[in-house]
N, C-alpha and C positions, 0 to 999 in steps of 0.2 A: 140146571136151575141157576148155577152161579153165573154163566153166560147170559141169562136174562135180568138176573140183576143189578149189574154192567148194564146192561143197554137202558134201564128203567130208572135206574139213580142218575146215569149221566145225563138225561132231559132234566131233573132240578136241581134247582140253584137255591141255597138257605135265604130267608129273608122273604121282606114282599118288596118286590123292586115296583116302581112308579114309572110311567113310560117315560119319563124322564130322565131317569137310570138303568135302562136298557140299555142302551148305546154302549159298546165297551164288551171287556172281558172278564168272563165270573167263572169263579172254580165251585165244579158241581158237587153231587153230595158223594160222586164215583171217583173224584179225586182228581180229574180231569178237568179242563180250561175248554168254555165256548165262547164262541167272537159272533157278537150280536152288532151288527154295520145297519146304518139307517134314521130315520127319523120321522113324527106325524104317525101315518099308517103304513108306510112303506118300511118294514123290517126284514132283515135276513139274518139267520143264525145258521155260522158253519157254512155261508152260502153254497149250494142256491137254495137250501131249504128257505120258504117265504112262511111269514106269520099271516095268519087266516085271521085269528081273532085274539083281541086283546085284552088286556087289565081287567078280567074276568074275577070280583073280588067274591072267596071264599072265609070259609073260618076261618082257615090255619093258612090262606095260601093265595097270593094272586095269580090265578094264569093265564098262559100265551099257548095260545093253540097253534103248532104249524103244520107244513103239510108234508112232512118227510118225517122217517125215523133215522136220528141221528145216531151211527156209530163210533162207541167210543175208539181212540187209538189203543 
C-alpha cells in the first residue's frame, strides 16, 4: 500500500496550475520534482510521457491527463 501511494501523490502537484504555468518544475505532494517541457497543446511531463488532455477544471483541482504512469525516483 505505501508503494502505491508513491506512485499516486507523485502524479499531483498542490495548486490549480493554468496552462500557462505548466511549463517548468513542480514539487508534488510525494515530495518529489516533475519537469513539464512544452507549450499550446504539445506537453510532455518526465518525458516522453505526452499530455492527452488538459485544464480539465474540477472543485478542488485542475487536471492534466497523460498517457503514462509516472514513477517516482
Amino acid at each position: 500500500m505505501a508503494t502505491l501511494t508513491k506512485i499516486l501523490t507523485y502524479h499531483v502537484v498542490a495548486g490549480k496550475l493554468t496552462p500557462e504555468q505548466l511549463a517548468g518544475t513542480h514539487k508534488t505532494l510525494q515530495g518529489g520534482d516533475i519537469t513539464v517541457a512544452g507549450s499550446g497543446e504539445a506537453f510532455t511531463v518526465n518525458a516522453p510521457a505526452k499530455l492527452v488532455c488538459g485544464n480539465v477544471q474540477t472543485a478542488n483541482a485542475t487536471v492534466y491527463i497523460i498517457d503514462s504512469v509516472l514513477m517516482p525516483q
